[in-house]
C-alpha positions in Angstrom: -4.6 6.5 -5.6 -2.2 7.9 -8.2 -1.2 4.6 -9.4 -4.6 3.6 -10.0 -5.7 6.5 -11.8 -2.7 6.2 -14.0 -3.4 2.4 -14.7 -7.0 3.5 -15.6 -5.5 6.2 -18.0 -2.9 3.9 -19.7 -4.1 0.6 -19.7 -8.2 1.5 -19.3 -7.8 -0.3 -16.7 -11.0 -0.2 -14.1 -9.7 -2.8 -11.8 -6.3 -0.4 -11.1 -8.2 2.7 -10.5 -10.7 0.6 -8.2 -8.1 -0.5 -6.3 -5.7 2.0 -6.2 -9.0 4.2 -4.9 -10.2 1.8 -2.1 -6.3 1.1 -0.9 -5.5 4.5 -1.0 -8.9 5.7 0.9 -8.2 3.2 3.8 -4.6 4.1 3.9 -5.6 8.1 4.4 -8.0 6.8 6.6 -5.4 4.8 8.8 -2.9 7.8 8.9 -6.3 9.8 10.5 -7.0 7.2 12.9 -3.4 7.0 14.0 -3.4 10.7 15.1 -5.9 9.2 18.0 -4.7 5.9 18.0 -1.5 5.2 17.2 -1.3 2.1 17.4 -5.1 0.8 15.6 -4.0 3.4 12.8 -0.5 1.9 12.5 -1.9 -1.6 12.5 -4.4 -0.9 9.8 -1.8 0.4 7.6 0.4 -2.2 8.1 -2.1 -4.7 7.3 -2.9 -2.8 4.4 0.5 -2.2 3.1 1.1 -6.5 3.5 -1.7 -6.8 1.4 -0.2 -4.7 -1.4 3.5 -6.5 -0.9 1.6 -9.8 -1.4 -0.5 -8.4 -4.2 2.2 -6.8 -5.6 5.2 -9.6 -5.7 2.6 -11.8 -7.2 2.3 -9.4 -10.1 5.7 -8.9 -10.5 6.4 -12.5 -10.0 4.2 -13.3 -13.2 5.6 -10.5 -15.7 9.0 -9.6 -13.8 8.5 -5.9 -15.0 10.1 -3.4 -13.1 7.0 -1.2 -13.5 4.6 -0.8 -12.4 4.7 -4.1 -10.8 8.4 -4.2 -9.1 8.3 -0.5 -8.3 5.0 -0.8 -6.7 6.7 -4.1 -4.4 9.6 -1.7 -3.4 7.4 0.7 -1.9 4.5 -1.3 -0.7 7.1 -3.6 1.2 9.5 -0.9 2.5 6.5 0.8 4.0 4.9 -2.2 5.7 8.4 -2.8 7.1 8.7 0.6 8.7 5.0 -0.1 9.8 6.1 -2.7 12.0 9.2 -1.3 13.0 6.8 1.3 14.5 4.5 -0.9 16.2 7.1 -3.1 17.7 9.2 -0.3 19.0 5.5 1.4 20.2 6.8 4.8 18.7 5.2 7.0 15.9 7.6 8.5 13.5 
């Protein structure tokens, strides 16, 4: 949500702060729904976070600028890998 609200500031950028909001929003919303149900909240924020690694490699693929764009990957991809370390090992953190 950060992110997007920065890209907005920066850059004017409608499409960042859009996004940023809506990803951010279901991703609070997942870490709710995983207080209940682990593993439906886990799932949706691992589907979410793979959405972002895609989104994001494809950005940095184009400009290959460590930021936002390569940052962004590094995070993104390191939490939908500890995602799904999670759900396969059917733990929380």
């Amino acid at each position: 949500m950060i992110g997007g609200w920065l890209g907005y500031r920066q850059a004017g950028s409608r499409k960042s702060l859009l996004s940023g909001l809506i990803s951010g929003l279901v991703l609070l919303l997942a870490a709710g729904i995983s207080l209940w149900q682990r593993p439906v909240g886990l799932g949706i924020g691992l589907v979410t976070a793979g959405i972002l690694t895609g989104v994001f490699w494809g950005r940095w693929r184009a400009t290959g600028k460590l930021m936002p764009a390569g940052l962004m990957l590094g995070f993104s991809g390191s939490i939908a890998l500890l995602l799904a370390w999670a759900l396969w090992r059917g733990a929380g953190f």
